[in-house]
C-alpha positions as semicolon CSV with decimal commas, in nm:
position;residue;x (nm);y (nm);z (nm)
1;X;-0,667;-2,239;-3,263
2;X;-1,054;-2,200;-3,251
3;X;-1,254;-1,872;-3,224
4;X;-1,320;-1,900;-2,856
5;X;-0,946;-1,980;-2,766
6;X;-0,843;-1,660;-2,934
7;X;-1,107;-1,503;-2,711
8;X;-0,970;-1,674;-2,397
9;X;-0,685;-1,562;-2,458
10;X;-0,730;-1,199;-2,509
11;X;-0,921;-1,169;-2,235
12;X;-0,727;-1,330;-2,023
13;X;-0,544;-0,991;-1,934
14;X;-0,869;-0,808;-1,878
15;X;-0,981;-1,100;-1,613
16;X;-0,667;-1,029;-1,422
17;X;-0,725;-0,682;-1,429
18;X;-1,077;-0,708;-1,328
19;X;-0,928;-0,923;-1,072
20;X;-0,671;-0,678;-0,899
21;X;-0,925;-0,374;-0,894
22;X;-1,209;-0,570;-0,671
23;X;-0,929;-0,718;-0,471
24;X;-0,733;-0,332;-0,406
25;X;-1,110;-0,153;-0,375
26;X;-1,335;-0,442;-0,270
27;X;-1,404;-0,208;0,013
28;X;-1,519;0,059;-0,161
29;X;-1,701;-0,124;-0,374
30;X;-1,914;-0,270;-0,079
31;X;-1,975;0,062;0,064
32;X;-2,097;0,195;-0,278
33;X;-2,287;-0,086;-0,317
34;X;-2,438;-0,043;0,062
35;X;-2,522;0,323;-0,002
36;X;-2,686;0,272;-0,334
37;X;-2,930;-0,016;-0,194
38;X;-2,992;0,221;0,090
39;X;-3,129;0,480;-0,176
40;X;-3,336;0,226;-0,386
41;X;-3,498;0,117;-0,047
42;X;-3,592;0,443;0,042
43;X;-3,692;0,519;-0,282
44;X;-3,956;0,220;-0,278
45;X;-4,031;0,293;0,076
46;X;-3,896;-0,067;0,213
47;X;-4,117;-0,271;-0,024
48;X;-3,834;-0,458;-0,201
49;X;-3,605;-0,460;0,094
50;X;-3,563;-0,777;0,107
51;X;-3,473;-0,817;-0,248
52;X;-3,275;-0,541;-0,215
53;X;-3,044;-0,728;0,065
54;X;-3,014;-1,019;-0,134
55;X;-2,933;-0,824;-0,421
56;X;-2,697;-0,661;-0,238
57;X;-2,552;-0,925;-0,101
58;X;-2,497;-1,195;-0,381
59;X;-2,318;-0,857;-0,539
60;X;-2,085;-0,831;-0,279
61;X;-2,049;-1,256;-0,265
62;X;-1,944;-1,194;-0,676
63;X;-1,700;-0,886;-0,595
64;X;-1,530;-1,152;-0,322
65;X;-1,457;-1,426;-0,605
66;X;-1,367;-1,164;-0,849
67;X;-1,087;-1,038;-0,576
68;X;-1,039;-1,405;-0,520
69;X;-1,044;-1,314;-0,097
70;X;-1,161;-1,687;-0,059
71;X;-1,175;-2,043;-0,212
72;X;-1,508;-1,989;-0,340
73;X;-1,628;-2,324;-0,137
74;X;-1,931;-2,316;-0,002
75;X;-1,962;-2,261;0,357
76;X;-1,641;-2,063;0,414
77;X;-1,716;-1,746;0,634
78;X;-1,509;-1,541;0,387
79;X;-1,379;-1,179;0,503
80;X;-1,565;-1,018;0,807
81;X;-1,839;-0,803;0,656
82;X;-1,785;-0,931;0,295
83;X;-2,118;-1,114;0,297
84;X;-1,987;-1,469;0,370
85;X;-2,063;-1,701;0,127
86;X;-2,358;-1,988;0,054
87;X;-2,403;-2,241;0,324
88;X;-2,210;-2,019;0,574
89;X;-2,505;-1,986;0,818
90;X;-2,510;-1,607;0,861
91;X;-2,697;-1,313;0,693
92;X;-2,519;-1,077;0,433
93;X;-2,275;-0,883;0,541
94;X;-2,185;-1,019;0,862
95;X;-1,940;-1,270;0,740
96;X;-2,128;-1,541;0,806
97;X;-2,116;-1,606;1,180
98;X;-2,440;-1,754;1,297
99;X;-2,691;-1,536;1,514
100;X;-2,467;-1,227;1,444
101;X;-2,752;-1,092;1,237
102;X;-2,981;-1,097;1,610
103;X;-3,130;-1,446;1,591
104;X;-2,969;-1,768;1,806
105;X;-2,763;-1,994;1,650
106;X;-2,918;-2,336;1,531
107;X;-2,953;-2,611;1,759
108;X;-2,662;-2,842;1,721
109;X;-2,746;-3,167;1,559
110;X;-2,865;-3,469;1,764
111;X;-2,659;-3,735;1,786
C-alpha cells in the first residue's frame, strides 16, 4: 500500500463528513455566504461586484457537489436558489432557469 492510498483512506471518513454537513446546512451556508459578499461589496463600494457574484456563486456551485444535491453534470438546474450549475443558462442563484435573472430567454435554435 503506497503513501497516497494510506491517505485516501484516512480521509475517506473526513470526505463523508464534509459531505453530510454541506448537505444538512447547505442553506445556511448560502445565506452566510450571501451576507458576507453583501459586506465585501459595500465595503468596495460595488467595484468588484461582479467578481464578487461569481465568487459567490461558484462557492455555492462547490457547497452543492460537496452535499452531492445533484449529478454534478453540466447543465442540470440543480436546487432552486442553489446557483444552478455550468451550462444551465441562468445567473447564480436562481437555479438556473433562463431570463429569471430579468433578461428574455434565448432565441430557440433555427432549424
Amino acid at each position: 500500500m503506497g503513501l497516497l492510498d494510506s491517505l485516501k483512506a484516512k480521509l475517506g471518513p473526513a470526505k463523508d463528513k464534509v459531505s453530510d454537513l454541506a448537505q444538512q446546512h447547505g442553506d445556511k451556508i448560502d445565506q452566510g455566504l450571501d451576507k458576507a459578499a453583501k459586506v465585501v461589496d459595500e465595503k468596495t463600494k460595488g467595484k468588484y461586484s461582479d467578481k464578487i457574484q461569481s465568487g459567490t456563486g461558484k462557492a455555492k456551485e462547490a457547497i452543492d457537489r460537496i452535499g452531492h444535491k445533484d449529478d454534478g453534470t453540466p447543465g442540470t438546474g440543480g436546487a432552486p436558489g442553489t446557483g444552478g450549475t455550468p451550462g444551465s443558462g441562468g445567473a447564480p442563484g436562481t437555479g438556473g432557469t433562463p431570463g429569471s435573472d430579468g433578461t428574455p430567454p434565448p432565441p430557440p435554435p433555427a432549424a
